[in-house]
Structures are given as C-alpha cells and as structure tokens.
C-alpha positions as CSV (number, residue, x, y, z in Angstrom):
1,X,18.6,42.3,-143.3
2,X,17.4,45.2,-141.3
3,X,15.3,48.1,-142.6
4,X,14.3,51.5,-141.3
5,X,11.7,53.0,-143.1
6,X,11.1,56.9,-141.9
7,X,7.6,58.0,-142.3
8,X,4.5,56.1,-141.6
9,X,2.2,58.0,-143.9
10,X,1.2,55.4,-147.0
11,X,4.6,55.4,-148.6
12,X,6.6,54.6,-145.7
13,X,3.7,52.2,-144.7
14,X,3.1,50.4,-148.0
15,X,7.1,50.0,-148.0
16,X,7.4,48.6,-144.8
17,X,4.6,45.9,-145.8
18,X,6.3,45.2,-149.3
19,X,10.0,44.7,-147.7
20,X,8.3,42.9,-144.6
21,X,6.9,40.5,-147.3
22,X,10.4,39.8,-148.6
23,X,11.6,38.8,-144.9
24,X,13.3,41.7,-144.4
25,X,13.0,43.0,-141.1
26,X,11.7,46.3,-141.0
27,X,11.1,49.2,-138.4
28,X,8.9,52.0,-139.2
29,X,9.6,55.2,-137.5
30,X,7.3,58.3,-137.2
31,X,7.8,61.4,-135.4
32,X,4.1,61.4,-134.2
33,X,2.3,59.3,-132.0
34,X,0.4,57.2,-134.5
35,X,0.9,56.9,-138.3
36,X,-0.7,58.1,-141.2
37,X,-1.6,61.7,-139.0
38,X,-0.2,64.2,-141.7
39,X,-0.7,64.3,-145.4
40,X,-1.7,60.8,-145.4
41,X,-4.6,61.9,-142.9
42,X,-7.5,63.5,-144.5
43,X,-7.0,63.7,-148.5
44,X,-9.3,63.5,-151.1
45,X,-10.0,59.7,-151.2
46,X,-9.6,58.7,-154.3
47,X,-7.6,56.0,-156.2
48,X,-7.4,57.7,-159.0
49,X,-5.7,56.9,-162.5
50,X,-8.0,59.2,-164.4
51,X,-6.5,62.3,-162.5
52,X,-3.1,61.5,-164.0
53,X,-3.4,64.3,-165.9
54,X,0.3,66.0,-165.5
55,X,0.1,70.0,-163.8
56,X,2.7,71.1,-166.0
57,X,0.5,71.2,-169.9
58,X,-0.2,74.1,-171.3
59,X,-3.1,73.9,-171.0
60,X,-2.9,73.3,-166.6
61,X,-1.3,76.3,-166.4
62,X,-3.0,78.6,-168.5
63,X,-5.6,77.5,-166.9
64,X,-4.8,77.7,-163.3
65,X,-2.9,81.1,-164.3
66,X,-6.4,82.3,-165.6
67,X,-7.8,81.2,-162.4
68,X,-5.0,82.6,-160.1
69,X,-5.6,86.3,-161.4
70,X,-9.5,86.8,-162.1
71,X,-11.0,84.9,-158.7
72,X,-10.1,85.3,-155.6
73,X,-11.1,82.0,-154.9
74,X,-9.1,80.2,-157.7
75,X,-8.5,76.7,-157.3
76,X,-4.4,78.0,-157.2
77,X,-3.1,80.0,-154.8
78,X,0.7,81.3,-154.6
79,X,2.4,83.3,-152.3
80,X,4.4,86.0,-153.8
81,X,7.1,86.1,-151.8
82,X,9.8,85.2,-153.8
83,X,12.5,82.5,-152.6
84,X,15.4,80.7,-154.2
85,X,13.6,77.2,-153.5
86,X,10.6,78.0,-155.3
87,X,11.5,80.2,-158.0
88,X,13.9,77.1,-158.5
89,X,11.2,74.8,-158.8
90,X,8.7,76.3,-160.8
91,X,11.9,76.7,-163.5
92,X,12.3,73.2,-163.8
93,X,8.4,72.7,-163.6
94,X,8.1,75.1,-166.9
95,X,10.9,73.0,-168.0
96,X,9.1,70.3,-168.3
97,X,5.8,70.8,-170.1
98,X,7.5,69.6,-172.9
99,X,7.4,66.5,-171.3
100,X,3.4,66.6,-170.1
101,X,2.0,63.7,-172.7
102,X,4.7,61.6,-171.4
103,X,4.4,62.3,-167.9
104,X,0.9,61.8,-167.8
105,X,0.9,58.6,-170.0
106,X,3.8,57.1,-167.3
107,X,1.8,58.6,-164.3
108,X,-1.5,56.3,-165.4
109,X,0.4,53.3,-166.1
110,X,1.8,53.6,-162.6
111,X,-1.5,54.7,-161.2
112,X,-3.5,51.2,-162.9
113,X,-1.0,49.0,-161.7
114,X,-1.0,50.5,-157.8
115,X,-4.7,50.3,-157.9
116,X,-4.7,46.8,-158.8
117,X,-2.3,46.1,-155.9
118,X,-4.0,48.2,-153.9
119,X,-6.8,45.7,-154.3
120,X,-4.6,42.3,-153.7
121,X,-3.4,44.0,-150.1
122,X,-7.0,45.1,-149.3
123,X,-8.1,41.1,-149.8
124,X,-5.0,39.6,-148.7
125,X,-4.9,41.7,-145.5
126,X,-8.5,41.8,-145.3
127,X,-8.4,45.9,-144.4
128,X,-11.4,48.1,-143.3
129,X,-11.1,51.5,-145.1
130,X,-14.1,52.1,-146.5
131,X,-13.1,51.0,-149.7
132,X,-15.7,51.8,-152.6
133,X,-15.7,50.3,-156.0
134,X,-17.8,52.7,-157.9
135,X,-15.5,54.3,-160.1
136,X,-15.1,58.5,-161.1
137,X,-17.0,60.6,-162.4
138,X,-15.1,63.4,-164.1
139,X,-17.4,66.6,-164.8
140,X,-16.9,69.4,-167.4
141,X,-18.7,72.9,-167.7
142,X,-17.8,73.9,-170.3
143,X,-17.0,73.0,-174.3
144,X,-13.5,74.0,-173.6
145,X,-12.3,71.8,-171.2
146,X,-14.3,69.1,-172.7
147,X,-12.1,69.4,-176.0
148,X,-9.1,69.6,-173.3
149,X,-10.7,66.3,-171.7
150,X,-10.6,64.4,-175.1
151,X,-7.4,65.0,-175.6
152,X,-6.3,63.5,-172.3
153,X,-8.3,60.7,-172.8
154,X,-6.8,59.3,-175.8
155,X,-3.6,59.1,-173.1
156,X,-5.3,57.7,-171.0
157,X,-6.8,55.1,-173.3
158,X,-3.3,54.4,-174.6
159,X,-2.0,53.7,-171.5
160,X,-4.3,51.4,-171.1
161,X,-7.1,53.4,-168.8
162,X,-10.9,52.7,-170.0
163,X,-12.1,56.4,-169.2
164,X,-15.3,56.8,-171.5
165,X,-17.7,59.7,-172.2
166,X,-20.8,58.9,-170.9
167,X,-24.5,60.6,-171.4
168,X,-26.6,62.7,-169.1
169,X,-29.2,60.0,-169.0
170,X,-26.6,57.4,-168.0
171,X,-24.7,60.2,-165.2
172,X,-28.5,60.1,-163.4
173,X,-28.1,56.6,-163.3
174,X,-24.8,56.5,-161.5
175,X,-25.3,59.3,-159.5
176,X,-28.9,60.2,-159.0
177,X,-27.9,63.3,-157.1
178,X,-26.4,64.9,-159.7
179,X,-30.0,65.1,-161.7
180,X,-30.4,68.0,-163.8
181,X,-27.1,69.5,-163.5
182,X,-25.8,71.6,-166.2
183,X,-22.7,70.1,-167.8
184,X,-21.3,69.8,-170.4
185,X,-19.9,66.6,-170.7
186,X,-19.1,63.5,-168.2
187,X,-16.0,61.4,-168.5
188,X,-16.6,57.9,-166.1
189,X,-13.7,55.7,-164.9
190,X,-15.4,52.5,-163.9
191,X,-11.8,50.5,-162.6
192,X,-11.0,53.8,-160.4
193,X,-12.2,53.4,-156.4
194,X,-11.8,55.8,-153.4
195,X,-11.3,54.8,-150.0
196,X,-9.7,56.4,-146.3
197,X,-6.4,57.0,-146.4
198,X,-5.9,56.7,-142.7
199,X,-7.6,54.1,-142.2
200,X,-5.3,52.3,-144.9
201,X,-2.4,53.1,-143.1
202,X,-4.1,52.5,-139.3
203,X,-5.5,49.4,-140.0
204,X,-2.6,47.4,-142.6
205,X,0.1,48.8,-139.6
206,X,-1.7,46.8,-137.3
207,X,-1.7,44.2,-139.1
208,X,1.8,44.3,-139.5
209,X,2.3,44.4,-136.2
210,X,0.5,41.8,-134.7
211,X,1.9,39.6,-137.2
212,X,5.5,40.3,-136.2
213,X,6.6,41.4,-139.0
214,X,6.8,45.3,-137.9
215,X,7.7,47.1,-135.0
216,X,6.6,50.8,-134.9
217,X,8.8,53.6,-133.4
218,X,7.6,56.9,-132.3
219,X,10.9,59.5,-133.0
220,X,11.9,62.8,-134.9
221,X,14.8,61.6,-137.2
222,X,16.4,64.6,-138.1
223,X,19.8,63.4,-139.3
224,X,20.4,60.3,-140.8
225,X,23.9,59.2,-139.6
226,X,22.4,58.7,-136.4
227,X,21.0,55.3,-138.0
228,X,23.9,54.2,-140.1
229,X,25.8,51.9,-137.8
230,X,22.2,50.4,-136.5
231,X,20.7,49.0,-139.9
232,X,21.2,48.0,-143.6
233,X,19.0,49.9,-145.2
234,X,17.0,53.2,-144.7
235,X,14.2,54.2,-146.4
236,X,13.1,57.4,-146.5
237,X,9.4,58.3,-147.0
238,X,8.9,61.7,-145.1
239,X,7.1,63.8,-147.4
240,X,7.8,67.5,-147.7
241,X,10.1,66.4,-145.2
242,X,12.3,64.1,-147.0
243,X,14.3,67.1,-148.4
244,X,16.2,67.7,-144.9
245,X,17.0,64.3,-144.4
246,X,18.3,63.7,-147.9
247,X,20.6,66.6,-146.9
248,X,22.1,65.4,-144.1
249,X,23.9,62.8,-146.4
250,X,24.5,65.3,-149.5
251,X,21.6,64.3,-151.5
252,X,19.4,67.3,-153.2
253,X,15.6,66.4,-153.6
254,X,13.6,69.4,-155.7
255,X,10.3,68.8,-153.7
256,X,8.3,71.7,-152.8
257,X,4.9,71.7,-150.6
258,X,1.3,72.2,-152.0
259,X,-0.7,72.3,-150.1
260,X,-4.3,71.3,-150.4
261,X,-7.2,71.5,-148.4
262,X,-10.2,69.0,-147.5
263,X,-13.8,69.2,-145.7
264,X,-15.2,65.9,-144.0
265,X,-18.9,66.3,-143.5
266,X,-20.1,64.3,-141.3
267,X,-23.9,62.6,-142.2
268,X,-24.3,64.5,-145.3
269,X,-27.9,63.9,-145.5
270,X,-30.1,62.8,-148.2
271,X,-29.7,63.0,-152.2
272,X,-25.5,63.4,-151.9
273,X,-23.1,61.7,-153.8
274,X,-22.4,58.3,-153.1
275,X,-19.8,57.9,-156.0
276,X,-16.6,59.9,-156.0
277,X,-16.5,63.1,-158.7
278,X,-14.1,65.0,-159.7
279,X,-15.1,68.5,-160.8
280,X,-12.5,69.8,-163.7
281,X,-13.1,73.7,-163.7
282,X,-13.3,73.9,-159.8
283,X,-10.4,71.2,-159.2
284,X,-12.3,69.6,-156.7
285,X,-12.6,65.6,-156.1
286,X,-15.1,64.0,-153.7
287,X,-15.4,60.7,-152.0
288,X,-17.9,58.8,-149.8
289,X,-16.1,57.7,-146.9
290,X,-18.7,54.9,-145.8
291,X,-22.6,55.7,-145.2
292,X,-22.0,59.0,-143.1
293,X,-19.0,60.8,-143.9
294,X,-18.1,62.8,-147.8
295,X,-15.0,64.1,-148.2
296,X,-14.5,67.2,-150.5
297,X,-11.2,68.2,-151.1
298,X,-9.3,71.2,-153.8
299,X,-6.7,73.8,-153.7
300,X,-3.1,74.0,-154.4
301,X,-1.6,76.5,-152.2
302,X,1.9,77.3,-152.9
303,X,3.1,78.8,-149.5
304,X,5.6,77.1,-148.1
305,X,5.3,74.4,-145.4
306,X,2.7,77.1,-143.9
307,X,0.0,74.5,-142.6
308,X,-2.7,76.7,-141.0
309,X,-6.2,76.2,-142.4
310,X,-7.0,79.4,-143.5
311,X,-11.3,79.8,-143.7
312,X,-11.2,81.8,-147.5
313,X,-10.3,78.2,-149.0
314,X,-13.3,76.0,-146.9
315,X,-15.7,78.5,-147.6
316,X,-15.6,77.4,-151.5
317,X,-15.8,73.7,-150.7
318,X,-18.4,74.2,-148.4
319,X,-20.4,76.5,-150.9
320,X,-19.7,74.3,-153.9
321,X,-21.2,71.4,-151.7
322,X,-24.1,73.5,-151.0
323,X,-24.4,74.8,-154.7
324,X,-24.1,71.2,-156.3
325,X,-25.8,69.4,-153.5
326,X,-28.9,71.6,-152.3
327,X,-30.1,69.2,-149.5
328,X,-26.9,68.4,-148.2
329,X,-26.2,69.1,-144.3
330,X,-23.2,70.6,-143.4
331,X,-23.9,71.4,-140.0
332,X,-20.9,68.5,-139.0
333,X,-18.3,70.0,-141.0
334,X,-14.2,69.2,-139.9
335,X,-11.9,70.6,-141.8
336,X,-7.9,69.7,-143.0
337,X,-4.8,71.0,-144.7
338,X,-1.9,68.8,-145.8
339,X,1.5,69.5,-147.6
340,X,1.7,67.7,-150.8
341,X,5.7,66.8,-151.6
342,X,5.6,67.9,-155.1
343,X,8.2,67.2,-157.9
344,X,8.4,69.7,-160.7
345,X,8.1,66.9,-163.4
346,X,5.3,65.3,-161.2
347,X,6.8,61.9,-160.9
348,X,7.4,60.4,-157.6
349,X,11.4,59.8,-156.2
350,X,11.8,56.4,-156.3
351,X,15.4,55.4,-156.2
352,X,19.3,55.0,-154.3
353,X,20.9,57.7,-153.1
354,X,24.1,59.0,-154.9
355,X,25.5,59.7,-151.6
356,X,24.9,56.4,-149.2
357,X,24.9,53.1,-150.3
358,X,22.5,52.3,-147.3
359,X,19.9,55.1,-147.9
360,X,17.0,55.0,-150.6
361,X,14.1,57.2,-151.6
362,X,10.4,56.8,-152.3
363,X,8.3,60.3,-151.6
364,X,7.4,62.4,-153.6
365,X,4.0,61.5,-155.1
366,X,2.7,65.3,-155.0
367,X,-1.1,64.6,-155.3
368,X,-1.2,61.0,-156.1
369,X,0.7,59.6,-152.8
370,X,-2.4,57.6,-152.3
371,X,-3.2,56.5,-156.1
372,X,0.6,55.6,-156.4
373,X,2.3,54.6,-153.3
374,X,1.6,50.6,-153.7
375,X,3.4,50.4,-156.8
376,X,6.1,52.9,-155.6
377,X,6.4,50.7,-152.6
378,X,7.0,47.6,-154.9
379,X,8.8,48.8,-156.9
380,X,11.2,50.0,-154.4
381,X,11.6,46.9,-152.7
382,X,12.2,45.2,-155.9
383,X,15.3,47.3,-156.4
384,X,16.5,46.6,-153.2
385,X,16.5,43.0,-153.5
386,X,18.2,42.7,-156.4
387,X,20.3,45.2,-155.4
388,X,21.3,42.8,-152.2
C-alpha cells in the first residue's frame, strides 16, 4: 500500500513514522526545503497535558476578553476586521463552551497517552531533541485564578493527570530561580516534559529515511486530484493549510489560524529557568532547550494567516523574561511567529474524508500539535488499517 502524507511538520511526520511501522510505504511531501520549518519550527516546547485546559470556558474567555480591552499588550489579540470565516468560527467556538469540561477532560487523556508515546519513539529511535524530563510548573498571581486552577485540576486528576499544588518552599527547590517570587499559588506536573520540536521532526525523518522506510519530497500540493491515480492513501497534515486542500475534493474543515509568537534566547545566563513554566495570567510557557538556549513563547493573535513578527508582541516576552528573571541575558535574542490550525471545539481532525475514499485527515491540533500529534498519528493509522 502506498501513502502520501502532505506536510512534514510533527503530524505529517509522526504519521509517516506510524504507517511506515505498519509496512506501509509512505512518502512525505513538503512544500519547503526541509521539514518541520513552519509551525512545527519554533513553538513553545512543551509536552504538555496540564495545558489541556479547553479556550472555550467561561472562564478563558472572560478572561482573555478582560485582557483583550484593558492592555494593550493582552495575551489576545484580534483583528477587527470582520470576515465570514471567522465570525463563522468564533460562532461555533461560543457554541461550544458548553462542552469545555468535556473537551478538556478528552484533550488530557489524549495528551498523557501521546506523551507516553512520545517517550517509546524517543528510546526506540534513539532521537536528539533536547528532551527534558522535569515536568511544569504552572504559576498563579492571583487568588482568582488559583480558585479557576482547582477547578481544572480535579479534570485533570480524573482524567488521570497527577497535577498537585505544591508549596513555595518546595517551588525553590525545583526551580531555584524563581526564589522569592510573589505568587499565589504553584500547580507542578511531574510526568509532563518539553523538548525541540524541530529537532523531533529533523532528526526521526532522518531516521526514517536512512532506514528506507521514507522518501521525502520537496513540492507545493495544491490540489489533491493531482495524486489520486498515483497512491492509496493521502494523508493530509498541512496545518492552517489543510483547509484548501480539503476543498479541492469537497470537504469543509472549520480551522482558523492563531497565531502565536516565541523568543529563543540564546545563552540565557545564570540563575534562569531550567524547568519549563507556564505562567497562567500572562499565558506564557517556557522551556529549556538544552544548556544554552530558553524558549519563551505567548500570544494568540487572531489575524488571519498574517505571519509577520510584529515587535509590540516580543517586547512583552522579552520584558517578562527580564521582569521574572533579573540576571538573564538577552542580548542573543531570535524571534518566531507560527499559525496555529485551530478548531473551534479545540479537538484535533482526525478522521476519513466524506468526499474521497482515498484521502484522510489529522491537523488540527491548535496549540497542542506538539503535546498531541503521537497519539493523533496512531490513532490515524489504526483507522486506516482496519479500514484496509
């Protein structure tokens, strides 16, 4: 059986490696040179099932509304320009806070299994991505979204997440450099890792390749009949891109593009964080990538498929850096914007298309694709072969 699998970014890559490991023979194509050089290129970091939190709770978006009109840099940022697409989508996204606890108790079921495989690839492959096993720190500033972080944690614990309230006394011993930091409480995630994304991709391609069980194609699909006649199956993990292609054959995927933006600073310096934090009134996650690189990353910027990196949103990550992290050196600072492919229920498209018997979906994963694209990619490929 032949596969093509469009878009080498991690869902299209941990496909390709989960089909290739049912002998199916797989091509992976990408309209860039080499893979995982768009959203799957500079994110946040983090494996992360205690983020699973869904967007779309009342309390998200009262929250991020609140943000969105008193601060100029809020943590949200939409472009009032109305449009049929994304009026459309933040319908069905208000639609669906009804549906929040349940999203966010599926989301962290999905999100503890992928880590887990995440881990069996990582050994099984043995892959170089700076993998760190340290778990999350989750910080809150105030008593409001601590009550808020309770609540989600009784999810989270039913779902089978071990996310615990920890003291100051034992945050210092974690994470020395956050001594004498006033918060108000701290959530830690031991099982939860972080880890570069591109290097992920880079590195288990390779693999794949020299293995034979792979072969990489550098091409701008833009229509899928083109590859009907040619293989069995396609697979489409584009992205924010996936949309277009789905409608070449009829199909109608509600993913819209948030985008988020990240700093990489190169040899922090002394007394930064070596475990990866996630910051709940700011919204902003870090990760150490390795001795000398942190990555800080925040924002969701609704503005179309806009990709410029526009200096008002890496001023705030750079200040909060500076604010959090006194000594840190950011005189090596490269900064990144990506498109997340949001759903407006949050959950990832993983499934056949109604149209083409041949063609299947797995994108997406909004800001999880790296926390959830191992078990997407499983899962996929266990539909297909029983479908076959």
């Amino acid at each position: 059986m032949r596969a093509l699998v469009i878009g080498a970014g991690i869902s299209g890559v941990t496909s390709s490696y989960f089909l290739s490991q049912n002998n199916i023979d797989v091509t992976l194509v990408e309209s860039r040179r080499y893979p995982a050089m768009a959203t799957s290129y500079a994110n946040g970091g983090q494996l992360s099932a205690s983020n699973a939190e869904a967007w779309n709770s009342w309390y998200n978006v009262k929250t991020g509304l609140n943000s969105f009109f008193s601060n100029r840099h809020s943590s949200v940022i939409i472009n009032p320009t109305p449009s049929v697409k994304k009026l459309m989508w933040f319908f069905k996204f208000i639609q669906n806070i009804k549906n929040s606890k349940t999203i966010t108790f599926d989301i962290c079921k999905m999100a503890i299994k992928s880590i887990k495989l995440y881990d069996e690839i990582a050994k099984r492959e043995s892959l170089d991505f700076n993998k760190l096993d340290k778990g999350i720190i989750h910080l809150y500033m105030n008593e409001k979204h601590t009550e808020n972080a309770k609540h989600i944690n009784k999810i989270y614990n039913k779902a089978g997440l071990k996310r615990f309230q920890i003291t100051h006394e034992e945050l210092y011993k974690l994470e020395p450099a956050l001594k004498n930091k006033k918060l108000d409480s701290i959530f830690y995630t031991p099982s939860d890792k972080s880890g570069d994304i591109h290097k992920f991709c880079r590195d288990l391609t390779e693999k794949m390749i020299k293995k034979g069980k792979l072969k990489l194609l550098n091409y701008n699909v833009e229509n899928l009949k083109e590859f009907s006649e040619q293989y069995d199956l396609i697979i489409i993990c584009a992205g924010v891109y996936s949309q277009f292609l789905a409608k070449t054959i009829g199909d109608n995927l509600n993913i819209y593009p948030v985008k988020g933006y990240s700093i990489t600073i190169n040899n922090p310096g002394y007394n930064t964080p070596t475990v990866s934090l996630l910051d709940d009134f700011k919204k902003i996650v870090t990760s150490r990538l390795g001795n000398d690189r942190l990555r800080v990353a925040g924002f969701a910027e609704f503005n179309g498929y806009n990709l410029d990196i526009i200096q008002s949103r890496i001023r705030p990550l750079i200040k909060w850096c500076t604010e959090m992290f006194p000594d840190i050196n950011t005189n090596d600072i490269k900064p990144w914007a990506g498109l997340r492919p949001m759903t407006p229920n949050m959950l990832p498209i993983v499934k056949k298309s109604k149209n083409n018997s041949k063609v299947w979906y797995n994108t997406g994963h909004g800001h999880l694709g790296w926390t959830l694209s191992a078990y997407t990619a499983k899962e996929i490929a266990n539909k297909i072969i029983k479908n076959y």
